[in-house]
NUKE-196443 format. One record per atom (N, C-alpha, C): residue number from 0; residue in three letters; x, y, z. Coordinates in pm, whole numbers, m for minus. Layout:
+-----+-----+--------+--------+--------+
:   i :  aa :     xx :     yy :     zz :
+-----+-----+--------+--------+--------+
: NUM : ALA :      X :      Y :      Z :
...
+-----+-----+--------+--------+--------+
This chain:
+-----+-----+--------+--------+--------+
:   i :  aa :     xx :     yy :     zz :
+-----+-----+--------+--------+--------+
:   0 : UNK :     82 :   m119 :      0 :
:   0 : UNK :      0 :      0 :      0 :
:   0 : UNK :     86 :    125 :      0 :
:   1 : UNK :    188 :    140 :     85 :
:   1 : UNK :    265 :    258 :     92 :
:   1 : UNK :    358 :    259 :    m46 :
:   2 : UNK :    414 :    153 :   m113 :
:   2 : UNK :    448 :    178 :   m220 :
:   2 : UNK :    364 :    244 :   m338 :
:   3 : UNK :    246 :    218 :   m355 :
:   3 : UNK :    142 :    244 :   m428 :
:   3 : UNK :    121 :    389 :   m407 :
:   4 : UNK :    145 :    433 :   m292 :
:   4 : UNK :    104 :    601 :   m270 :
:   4 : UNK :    240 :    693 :   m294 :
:   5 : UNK :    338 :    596 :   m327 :
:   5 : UNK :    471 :    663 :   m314 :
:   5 : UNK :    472 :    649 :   m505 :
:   6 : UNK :    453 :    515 :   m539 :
:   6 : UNK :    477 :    529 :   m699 :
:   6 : UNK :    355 :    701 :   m755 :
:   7 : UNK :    234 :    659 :   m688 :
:   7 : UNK :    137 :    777 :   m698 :
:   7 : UNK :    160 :    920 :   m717 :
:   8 : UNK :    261 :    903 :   m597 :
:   8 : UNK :    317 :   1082 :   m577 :
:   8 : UNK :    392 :   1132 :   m658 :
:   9 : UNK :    501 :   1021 :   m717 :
:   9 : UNK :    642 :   1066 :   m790 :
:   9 : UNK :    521 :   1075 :   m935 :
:  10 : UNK :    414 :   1002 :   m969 :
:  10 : UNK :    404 :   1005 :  m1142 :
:  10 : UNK :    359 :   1162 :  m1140 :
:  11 : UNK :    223 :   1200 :  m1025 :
:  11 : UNK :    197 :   1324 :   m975 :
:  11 : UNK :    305 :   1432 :  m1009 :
:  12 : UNK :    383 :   1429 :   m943 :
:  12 : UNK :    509 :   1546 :   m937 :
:  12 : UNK :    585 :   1519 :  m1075 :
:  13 : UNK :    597 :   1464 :  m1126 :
:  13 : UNK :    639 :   1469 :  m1268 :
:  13 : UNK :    546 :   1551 :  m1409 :
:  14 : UNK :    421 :   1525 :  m1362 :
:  14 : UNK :    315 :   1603 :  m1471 :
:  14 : UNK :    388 :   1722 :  m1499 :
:  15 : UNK :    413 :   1841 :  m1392 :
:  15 : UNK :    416 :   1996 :  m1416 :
:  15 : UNK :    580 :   2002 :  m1466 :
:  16 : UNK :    683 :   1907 :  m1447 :
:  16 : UNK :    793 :   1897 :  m1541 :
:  16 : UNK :    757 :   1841 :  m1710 :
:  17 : UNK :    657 :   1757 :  m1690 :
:  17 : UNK :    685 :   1751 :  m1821 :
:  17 : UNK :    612 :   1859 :  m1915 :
:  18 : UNK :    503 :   1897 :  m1853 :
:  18 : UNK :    427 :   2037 :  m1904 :
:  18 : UNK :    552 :   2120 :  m1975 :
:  19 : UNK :    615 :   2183 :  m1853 :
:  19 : UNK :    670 :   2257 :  m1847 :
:  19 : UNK :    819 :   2238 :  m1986 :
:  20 : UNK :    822 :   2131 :  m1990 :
:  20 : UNK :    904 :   2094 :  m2058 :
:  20 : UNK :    872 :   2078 :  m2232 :
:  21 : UNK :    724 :   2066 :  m2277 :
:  21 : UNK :    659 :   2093 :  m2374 :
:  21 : UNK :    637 :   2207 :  m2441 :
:  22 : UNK :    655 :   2306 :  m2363 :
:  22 : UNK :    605 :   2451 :  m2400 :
:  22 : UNK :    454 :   2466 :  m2365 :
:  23 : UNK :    364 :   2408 :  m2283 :
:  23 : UNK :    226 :   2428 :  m2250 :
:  23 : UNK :    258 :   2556 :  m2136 :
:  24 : UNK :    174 :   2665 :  m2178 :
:  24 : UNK :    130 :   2764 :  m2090 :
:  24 : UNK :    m11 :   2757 :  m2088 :
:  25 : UNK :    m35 :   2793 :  m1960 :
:  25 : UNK :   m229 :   2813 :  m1953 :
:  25 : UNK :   m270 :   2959 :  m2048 :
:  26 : UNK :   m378 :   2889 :  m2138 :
:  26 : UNK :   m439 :   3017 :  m2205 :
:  26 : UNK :   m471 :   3175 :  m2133 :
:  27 : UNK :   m466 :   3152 :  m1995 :
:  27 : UNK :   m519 :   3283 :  m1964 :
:  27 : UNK :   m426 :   3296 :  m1888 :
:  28 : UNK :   m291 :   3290 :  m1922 :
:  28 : UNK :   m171 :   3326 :  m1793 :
:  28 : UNK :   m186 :   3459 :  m1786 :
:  29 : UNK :   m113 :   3505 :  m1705 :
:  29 : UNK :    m90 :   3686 :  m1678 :
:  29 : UNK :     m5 :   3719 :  m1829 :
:  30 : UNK :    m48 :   3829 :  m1882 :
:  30 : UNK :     26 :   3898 :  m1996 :
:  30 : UNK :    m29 :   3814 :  m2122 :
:  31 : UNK :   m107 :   3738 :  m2141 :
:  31 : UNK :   m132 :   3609 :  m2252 :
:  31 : UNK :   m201 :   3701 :  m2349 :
:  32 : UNK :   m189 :   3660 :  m2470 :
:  32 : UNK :   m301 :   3736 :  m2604 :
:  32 : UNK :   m400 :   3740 :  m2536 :
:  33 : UNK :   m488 :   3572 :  m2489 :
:  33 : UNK :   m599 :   3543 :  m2473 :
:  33 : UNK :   m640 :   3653 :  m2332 :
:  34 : UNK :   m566 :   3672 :  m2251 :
:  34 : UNK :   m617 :   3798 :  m2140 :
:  34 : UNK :   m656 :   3933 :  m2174 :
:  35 : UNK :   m553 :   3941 :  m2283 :
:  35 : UNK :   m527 :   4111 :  m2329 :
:  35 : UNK :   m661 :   4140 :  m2424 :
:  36 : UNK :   m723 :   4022 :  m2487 :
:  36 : UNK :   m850 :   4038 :  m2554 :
:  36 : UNK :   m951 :   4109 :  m2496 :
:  37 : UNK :   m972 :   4079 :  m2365 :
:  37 : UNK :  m1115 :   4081 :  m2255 :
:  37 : UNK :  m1117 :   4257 :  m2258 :
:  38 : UNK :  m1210 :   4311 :  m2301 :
:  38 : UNK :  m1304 :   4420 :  m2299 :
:  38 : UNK :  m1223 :   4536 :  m2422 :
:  39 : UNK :  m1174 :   4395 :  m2522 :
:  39 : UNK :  m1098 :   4478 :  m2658 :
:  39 : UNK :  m1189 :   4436 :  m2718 :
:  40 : UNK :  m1320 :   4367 :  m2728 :
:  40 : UNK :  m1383 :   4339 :  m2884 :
:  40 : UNK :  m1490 :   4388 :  m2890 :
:  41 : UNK :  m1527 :   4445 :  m2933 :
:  41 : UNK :  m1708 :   4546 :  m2943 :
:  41 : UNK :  m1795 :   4410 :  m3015 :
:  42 : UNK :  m1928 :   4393 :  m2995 :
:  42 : UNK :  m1992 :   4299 :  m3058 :
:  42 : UNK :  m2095 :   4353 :  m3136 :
:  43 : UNK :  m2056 :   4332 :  m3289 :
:  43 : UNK :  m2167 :   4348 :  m3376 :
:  43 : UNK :  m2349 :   4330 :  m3303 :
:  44 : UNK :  m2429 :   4374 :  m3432 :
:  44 : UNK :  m2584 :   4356 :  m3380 :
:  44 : UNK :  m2629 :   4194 :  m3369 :
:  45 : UNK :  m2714 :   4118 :  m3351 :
:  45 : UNK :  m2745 :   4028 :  m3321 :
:  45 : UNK :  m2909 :   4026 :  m3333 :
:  46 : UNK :  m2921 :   3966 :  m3411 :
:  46 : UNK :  m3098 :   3913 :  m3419 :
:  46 : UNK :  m3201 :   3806 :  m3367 :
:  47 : UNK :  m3293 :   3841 :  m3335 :
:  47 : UNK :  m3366 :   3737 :  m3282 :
:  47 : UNK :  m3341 :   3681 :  m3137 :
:  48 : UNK :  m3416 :   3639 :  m3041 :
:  48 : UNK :  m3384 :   3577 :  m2931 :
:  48 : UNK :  m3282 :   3499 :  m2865 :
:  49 : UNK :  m3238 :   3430 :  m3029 :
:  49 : UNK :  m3124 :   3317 :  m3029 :
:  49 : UNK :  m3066 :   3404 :  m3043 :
:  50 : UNK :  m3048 :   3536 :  m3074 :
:  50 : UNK :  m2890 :   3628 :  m3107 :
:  50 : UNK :  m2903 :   3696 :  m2959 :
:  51 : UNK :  m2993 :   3755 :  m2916 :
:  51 : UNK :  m3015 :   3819 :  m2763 :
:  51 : UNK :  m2882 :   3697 :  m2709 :
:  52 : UNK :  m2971 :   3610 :  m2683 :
:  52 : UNK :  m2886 :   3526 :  m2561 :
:  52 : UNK :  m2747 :   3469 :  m2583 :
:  53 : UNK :  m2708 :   3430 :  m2730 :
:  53 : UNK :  m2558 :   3445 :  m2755 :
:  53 : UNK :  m2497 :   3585 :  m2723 :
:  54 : UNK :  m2554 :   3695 :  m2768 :
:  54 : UNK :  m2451 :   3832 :  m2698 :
:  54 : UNK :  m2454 :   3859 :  m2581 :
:  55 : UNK :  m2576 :   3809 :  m2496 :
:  55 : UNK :  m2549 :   3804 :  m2362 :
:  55 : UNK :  m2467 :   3709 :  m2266 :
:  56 : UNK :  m2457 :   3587 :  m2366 :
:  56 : UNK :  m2307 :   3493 :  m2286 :
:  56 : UNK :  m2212 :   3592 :  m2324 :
:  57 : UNK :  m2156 :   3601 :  m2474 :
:  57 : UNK :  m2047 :   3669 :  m2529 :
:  57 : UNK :  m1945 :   3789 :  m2450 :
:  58 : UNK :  m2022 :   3871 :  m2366 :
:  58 : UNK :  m2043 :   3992 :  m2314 :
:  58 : UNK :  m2022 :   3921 :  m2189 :
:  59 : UNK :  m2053 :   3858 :  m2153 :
:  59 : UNK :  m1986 :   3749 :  m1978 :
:  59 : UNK :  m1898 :   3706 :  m2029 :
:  60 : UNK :  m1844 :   3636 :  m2102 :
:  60 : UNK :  m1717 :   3617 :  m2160 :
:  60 : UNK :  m1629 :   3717 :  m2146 :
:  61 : UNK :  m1659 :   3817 :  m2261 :
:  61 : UNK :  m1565 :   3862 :  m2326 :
:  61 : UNK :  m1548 :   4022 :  m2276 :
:  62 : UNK :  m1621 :   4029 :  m2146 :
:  62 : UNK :  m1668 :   4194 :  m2107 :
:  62 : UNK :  m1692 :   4283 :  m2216 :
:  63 : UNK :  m1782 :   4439 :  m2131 :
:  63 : UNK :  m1770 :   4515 :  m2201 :
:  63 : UNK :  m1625 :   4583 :  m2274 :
:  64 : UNK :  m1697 :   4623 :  m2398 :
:  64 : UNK :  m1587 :   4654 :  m2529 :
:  64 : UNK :  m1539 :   4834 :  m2450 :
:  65 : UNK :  m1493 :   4825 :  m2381 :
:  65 : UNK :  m1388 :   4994 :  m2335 :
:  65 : UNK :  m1330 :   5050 :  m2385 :
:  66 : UNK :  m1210 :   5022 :  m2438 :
:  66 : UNK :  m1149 :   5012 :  m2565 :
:  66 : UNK :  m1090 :   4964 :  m2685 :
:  67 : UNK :  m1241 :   4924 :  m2744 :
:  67 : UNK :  m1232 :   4826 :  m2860 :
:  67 : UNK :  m1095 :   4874 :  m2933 :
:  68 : UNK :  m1069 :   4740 :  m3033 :
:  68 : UNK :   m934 :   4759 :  m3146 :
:  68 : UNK :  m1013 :   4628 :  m3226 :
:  69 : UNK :  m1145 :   4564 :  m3196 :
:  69 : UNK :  m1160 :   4446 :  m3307 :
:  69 : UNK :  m1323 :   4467 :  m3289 :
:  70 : UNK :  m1364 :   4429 :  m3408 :
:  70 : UNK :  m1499 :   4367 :  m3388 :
:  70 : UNK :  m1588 :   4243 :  m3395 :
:  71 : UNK :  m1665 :   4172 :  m3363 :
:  71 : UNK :  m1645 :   4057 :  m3331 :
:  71 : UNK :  m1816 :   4046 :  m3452 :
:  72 : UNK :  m1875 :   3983 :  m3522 :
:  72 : UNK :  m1989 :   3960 :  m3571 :
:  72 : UNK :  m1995 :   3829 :  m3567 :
:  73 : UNK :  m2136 :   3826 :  m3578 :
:  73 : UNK :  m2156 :   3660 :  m3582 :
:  73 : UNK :  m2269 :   3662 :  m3635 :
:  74 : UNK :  m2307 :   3572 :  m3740 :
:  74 : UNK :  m2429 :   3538 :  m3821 :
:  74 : UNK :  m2447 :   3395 :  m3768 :
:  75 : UNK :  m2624 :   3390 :  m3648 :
:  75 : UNK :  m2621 :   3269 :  m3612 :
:  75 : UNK :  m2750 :   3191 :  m3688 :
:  76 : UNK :  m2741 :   3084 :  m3698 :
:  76 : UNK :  m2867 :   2974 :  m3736 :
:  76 : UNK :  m2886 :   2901 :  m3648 :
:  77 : UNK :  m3024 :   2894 :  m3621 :
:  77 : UNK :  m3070 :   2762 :  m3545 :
:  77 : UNK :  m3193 :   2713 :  m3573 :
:  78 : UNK :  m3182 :   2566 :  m3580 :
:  78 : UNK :  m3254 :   2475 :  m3668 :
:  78 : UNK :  m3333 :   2375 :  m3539 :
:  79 : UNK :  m3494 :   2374 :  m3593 :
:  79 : UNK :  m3541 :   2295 :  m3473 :
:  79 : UNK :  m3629 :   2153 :  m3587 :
:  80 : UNK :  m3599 :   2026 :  m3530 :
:  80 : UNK :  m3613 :   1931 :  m3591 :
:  80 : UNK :  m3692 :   1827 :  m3496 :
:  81 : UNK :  m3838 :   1799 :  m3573 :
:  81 : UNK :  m3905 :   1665 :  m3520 :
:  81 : UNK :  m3895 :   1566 :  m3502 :
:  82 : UNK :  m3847 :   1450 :  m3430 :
:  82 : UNK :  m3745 :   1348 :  m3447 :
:  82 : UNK :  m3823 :   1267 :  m3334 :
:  83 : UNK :  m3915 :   1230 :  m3273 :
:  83 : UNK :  m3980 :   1156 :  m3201 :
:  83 : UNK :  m4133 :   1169 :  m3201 :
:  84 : UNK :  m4175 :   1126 :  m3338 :
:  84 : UNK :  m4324 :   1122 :  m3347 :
:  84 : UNK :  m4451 :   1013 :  m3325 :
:  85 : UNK :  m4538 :   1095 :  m3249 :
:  85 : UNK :  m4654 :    937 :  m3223 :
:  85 : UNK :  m4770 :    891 :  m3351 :
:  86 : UNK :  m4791 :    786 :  m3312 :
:  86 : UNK :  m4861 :    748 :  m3396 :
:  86 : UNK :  m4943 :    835 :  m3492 :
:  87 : UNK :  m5017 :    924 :  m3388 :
:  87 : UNK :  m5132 :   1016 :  m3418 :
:  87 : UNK :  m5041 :   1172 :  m3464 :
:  88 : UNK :  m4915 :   1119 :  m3541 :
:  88 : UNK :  m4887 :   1270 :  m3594 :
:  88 : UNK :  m4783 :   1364 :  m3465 :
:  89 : UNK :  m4806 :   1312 :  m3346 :
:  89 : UNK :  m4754 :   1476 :  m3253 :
:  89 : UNK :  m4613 :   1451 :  m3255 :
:  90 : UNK :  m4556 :   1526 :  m3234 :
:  90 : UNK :  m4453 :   1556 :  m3207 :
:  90 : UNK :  m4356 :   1597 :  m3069 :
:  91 : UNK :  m4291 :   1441 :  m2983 :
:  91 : UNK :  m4296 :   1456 :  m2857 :
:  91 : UNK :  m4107 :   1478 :  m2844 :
:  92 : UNK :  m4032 :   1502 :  m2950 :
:  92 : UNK :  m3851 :   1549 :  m2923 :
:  92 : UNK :  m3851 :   1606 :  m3022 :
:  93 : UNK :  m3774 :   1718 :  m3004 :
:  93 : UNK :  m3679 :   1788 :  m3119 :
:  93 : UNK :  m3551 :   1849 :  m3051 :
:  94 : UNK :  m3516 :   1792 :  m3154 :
:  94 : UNK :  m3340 :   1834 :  m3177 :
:  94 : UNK :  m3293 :   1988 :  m3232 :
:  95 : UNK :  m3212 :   2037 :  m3166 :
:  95 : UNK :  m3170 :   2211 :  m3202 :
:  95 : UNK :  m3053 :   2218 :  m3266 :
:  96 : UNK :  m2990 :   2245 :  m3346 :
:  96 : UNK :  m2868 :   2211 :  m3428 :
:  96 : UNK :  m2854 :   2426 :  m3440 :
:  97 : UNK :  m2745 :   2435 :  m3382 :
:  97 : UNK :  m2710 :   2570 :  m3395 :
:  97 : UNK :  m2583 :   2604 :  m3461 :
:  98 : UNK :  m2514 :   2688 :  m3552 :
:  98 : UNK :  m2406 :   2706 :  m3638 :
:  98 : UNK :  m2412 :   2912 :  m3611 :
:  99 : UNK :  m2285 :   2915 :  m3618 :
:  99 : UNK :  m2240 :   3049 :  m3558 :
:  99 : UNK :  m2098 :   3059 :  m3683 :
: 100 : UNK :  m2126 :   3121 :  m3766 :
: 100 : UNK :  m1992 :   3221 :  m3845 :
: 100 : UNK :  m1983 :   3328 :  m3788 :
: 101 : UNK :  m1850 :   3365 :  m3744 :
: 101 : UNK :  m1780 :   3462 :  m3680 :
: 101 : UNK :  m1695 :   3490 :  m3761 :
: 102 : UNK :  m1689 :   3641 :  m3733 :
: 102 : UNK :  m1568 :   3698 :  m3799 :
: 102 : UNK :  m1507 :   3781 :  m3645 :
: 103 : UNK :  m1405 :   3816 :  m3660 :
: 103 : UNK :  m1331 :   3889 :  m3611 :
: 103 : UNK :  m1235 :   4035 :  m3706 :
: 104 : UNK :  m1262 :   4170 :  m3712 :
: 104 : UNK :  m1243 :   4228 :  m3778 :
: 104 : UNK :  m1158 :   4358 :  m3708 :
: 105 : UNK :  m1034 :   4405 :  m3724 :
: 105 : UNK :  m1039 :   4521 :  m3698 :
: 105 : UNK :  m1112 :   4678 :  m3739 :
: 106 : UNK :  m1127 :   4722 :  m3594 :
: 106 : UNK :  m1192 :   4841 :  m3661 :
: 106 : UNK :  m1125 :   4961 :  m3734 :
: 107 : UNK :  m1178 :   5004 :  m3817 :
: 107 : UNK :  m1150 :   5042 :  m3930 :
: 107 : UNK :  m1041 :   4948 :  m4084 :
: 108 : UNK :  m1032 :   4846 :  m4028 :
: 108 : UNK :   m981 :   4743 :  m4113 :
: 108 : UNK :  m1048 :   4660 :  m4139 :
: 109 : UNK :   m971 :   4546 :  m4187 :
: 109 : UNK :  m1019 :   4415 :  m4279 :
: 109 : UNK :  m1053 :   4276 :  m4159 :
: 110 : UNK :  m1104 :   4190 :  m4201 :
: 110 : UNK :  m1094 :   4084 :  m4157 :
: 110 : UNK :   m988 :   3986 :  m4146 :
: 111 : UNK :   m980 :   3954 :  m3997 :
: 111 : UNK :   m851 :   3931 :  m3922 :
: 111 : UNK :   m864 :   3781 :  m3907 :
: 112 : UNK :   m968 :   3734 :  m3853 :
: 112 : UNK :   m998 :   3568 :  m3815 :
: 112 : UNK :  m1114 :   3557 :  m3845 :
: 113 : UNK :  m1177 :   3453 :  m3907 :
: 113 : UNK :  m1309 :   3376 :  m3929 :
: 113 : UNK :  m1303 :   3226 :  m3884 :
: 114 : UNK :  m1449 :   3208 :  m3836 :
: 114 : UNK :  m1439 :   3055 :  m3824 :
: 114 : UNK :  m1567 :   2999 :  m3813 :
: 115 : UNK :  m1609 :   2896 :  m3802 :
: 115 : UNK :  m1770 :   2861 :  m3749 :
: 115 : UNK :  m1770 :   2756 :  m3649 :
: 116 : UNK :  m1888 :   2741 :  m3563 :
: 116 : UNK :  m1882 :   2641 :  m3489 :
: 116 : UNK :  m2023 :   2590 :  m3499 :
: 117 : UNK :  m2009 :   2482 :  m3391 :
: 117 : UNK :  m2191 :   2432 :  m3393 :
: 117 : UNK :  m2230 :   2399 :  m3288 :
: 118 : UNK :  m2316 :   2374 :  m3223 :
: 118 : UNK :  m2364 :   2315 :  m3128 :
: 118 : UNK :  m2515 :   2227 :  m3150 :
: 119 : UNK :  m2540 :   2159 :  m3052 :
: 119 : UNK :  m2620 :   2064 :  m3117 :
: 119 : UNK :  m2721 :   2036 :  m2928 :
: 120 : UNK :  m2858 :   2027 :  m2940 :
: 120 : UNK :  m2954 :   1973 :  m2785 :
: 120 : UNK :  m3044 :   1979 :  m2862 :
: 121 : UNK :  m3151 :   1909 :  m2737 :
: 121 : UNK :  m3287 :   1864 :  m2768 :
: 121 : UNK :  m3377 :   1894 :  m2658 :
: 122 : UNK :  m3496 :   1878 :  m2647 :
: 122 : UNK :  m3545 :   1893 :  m2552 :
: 122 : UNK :  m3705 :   1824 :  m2595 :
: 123 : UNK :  m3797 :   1805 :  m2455 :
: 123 : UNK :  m3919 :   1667 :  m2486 :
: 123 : UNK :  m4038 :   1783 :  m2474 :
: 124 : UNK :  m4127 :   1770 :  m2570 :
: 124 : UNK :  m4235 :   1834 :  m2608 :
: 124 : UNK :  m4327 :   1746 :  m2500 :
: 125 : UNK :  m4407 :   1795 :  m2419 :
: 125 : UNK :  m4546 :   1730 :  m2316 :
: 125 : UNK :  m4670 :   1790 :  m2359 :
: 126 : UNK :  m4743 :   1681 :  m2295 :
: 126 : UNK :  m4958 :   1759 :  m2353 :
: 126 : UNK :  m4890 :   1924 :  m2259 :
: 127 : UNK :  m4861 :   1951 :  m2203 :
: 127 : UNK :  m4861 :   2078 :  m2187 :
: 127 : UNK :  m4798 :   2173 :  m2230 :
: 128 : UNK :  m4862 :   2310 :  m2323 :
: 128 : UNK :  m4815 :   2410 :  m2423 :
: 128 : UNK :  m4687 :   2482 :  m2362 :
: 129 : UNK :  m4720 :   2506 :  m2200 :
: 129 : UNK :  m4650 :   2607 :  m2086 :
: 129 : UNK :  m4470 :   2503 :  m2077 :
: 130 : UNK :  m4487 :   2383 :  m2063 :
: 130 : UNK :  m4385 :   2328 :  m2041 :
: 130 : UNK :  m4283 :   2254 :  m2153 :
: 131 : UNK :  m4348 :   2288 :  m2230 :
: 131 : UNK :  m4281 :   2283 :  m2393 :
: 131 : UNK :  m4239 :   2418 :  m2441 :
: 132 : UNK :  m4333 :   2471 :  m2391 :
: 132 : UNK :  m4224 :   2639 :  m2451 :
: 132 : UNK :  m4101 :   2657 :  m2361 :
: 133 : UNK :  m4117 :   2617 :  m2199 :
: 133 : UNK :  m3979 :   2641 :  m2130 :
: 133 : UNK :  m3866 :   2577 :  m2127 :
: 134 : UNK :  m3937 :   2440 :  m2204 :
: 134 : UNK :  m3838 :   2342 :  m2248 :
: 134 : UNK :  m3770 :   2369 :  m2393 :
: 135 : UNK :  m3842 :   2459 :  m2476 :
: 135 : UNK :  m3771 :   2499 :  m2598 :
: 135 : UNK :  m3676 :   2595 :  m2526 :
: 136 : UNK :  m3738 :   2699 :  m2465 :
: 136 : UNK :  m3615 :   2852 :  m2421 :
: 136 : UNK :  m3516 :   2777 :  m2349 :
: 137 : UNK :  m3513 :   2683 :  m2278 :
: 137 : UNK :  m3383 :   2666 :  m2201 :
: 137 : UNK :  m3301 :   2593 :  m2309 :
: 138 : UNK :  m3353 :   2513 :  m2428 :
: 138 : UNK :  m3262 :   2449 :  m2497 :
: 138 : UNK :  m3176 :   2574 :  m2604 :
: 139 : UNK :  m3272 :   2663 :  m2629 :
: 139 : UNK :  m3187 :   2783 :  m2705 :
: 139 : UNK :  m3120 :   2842 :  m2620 :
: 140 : UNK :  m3112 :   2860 :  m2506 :
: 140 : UNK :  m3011 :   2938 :  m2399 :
: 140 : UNK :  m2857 :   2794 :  m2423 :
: 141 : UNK :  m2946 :   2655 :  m2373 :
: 141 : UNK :  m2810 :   2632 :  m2386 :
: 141 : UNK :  m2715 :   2623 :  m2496 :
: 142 : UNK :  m2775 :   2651 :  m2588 :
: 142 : UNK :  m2745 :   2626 :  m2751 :
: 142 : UNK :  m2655 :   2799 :  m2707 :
: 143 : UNK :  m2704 :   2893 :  m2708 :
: 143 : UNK :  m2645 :   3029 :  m2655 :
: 143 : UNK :  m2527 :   2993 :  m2610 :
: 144 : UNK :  m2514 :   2902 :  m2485 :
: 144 : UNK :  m2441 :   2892 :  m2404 :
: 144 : UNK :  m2293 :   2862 :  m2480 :
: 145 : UNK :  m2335 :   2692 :  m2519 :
: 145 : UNK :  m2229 :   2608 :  m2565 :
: 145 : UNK :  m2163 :   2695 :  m2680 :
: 146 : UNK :  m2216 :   2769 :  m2758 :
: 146 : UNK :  m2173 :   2866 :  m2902 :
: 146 : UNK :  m2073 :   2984 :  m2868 :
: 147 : UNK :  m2143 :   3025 :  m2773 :
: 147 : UNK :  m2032 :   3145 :  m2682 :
: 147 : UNK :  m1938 :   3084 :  m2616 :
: 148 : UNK :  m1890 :   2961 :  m2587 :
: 148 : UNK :  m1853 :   2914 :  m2480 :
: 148 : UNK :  m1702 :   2851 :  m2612 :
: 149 : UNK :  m1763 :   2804 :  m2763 :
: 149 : UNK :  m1683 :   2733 :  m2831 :
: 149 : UNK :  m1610 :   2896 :  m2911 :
: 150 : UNK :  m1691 :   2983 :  m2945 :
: 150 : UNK :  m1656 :   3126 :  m2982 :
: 150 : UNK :  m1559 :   3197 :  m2959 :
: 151 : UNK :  m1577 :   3183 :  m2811 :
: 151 : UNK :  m1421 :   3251 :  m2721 :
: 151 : UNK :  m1355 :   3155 :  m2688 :
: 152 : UNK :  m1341 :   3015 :  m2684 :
: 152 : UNK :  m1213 :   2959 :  m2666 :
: 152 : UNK :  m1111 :   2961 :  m2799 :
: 153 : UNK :  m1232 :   2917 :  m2936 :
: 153 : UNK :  m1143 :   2968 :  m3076 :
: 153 : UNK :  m1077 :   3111 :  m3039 :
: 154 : UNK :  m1117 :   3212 :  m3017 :
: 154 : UNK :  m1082 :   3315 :  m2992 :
: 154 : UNK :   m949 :   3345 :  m2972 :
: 155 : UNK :   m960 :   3254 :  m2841 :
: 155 : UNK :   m832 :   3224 :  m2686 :
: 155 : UNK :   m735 :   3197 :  m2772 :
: 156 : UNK :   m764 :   3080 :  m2815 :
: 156 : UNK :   m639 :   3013 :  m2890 :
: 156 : UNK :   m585 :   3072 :  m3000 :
: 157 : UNK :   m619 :   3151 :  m3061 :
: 157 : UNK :   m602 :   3234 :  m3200 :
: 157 : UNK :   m590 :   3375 :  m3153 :
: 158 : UNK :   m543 :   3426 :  m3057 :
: 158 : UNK :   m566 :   3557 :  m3024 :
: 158 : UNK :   m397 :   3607 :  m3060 :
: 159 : UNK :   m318 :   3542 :  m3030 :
: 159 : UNK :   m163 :   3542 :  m3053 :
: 159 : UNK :   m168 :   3587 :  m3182 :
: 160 : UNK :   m221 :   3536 :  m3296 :
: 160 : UNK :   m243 :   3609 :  m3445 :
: 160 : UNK :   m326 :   3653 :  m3507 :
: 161 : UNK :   m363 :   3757 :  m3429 :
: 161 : UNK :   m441 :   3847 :  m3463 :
: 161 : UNK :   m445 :   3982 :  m3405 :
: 162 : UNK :   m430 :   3922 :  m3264 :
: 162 : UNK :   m467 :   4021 :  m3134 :
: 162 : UNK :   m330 :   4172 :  m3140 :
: 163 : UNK :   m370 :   4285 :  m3182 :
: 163 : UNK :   m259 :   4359 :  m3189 :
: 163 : UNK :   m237 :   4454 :  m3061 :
+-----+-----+--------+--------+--------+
């Protein structure tokens, strides 16, 4: 047993040498592109409910824009699909398939980074109208969520070439 906690410790204490030995830094170290971004990107307009609640993660992300140097747009889609039907026609699952093109642009310049992502939930339609609509809004929030969440980590990681 005591060998087992001793082999344990040494593999432990070896991880942050070999990190270290790779060139891995954490994305959000002190001084990092990915830090120096936060309240540099102003966010284009946004449409529709599904655009409300992506600029409202985005903006928890990415703070307010203070003194922008980029602009951030995003043209989002989201697709709602019937995929568990009863006999009699109803429609008791659908699937949300969401896609987000981003650009990243300086202001008064050109386009700097583009990319797209997707996200993908579902949620269960019931005889009740009230609990199917709150079951749709929370699946577009999390669809919001996961899109802002894949948005700014592309971001993170790509901020080194771009970020001036």
């Amino acid at each position: 047993m005591l060998l087992f906690s001793r082999r344990k410790f040494l593999s432990l204490a070896t991880i942050p040498l070999a990190l270290s030995a790779c060139g891995f830094t954490p994305i959000y170290s002190k001084g990092s592109a990915a830090e120096k971004m936060h309240g540099r990107i102003a966010l284009g307009t946004f449409d529709g409910l599904e655009g409300f609640q992506l600029r409202e993660q985005l903006v928890s992300r990415l703070g307010t824009a203070i003194n922008a140097a980029h602009q951030l747009n995003v043209m989002l889609t989201v697709d709602s699909d019937g995929i568990a039907i009863t006999q009699d026609g109803s429609i008791t699952r659908y699937n949300l398939s969401g896609s987000a093109e981003f650009t990243i642009s300086q202001l008064g310049g050109g386009v700097v980074f583009t990319d797209t992502v997707t996200a993908f939930t579902a949620y269960n339609a019931t005889a009740s109208a009230y609990a199917t609509r709150i079951a749709e809004k929370d699946a577009n929030r999390r669809i919001a969520v996961t899109i802002a969440d894949k948005i700014v980590t592309r971001l993170a990681t790509s901020a080194e070439d771009w970020l001036t």
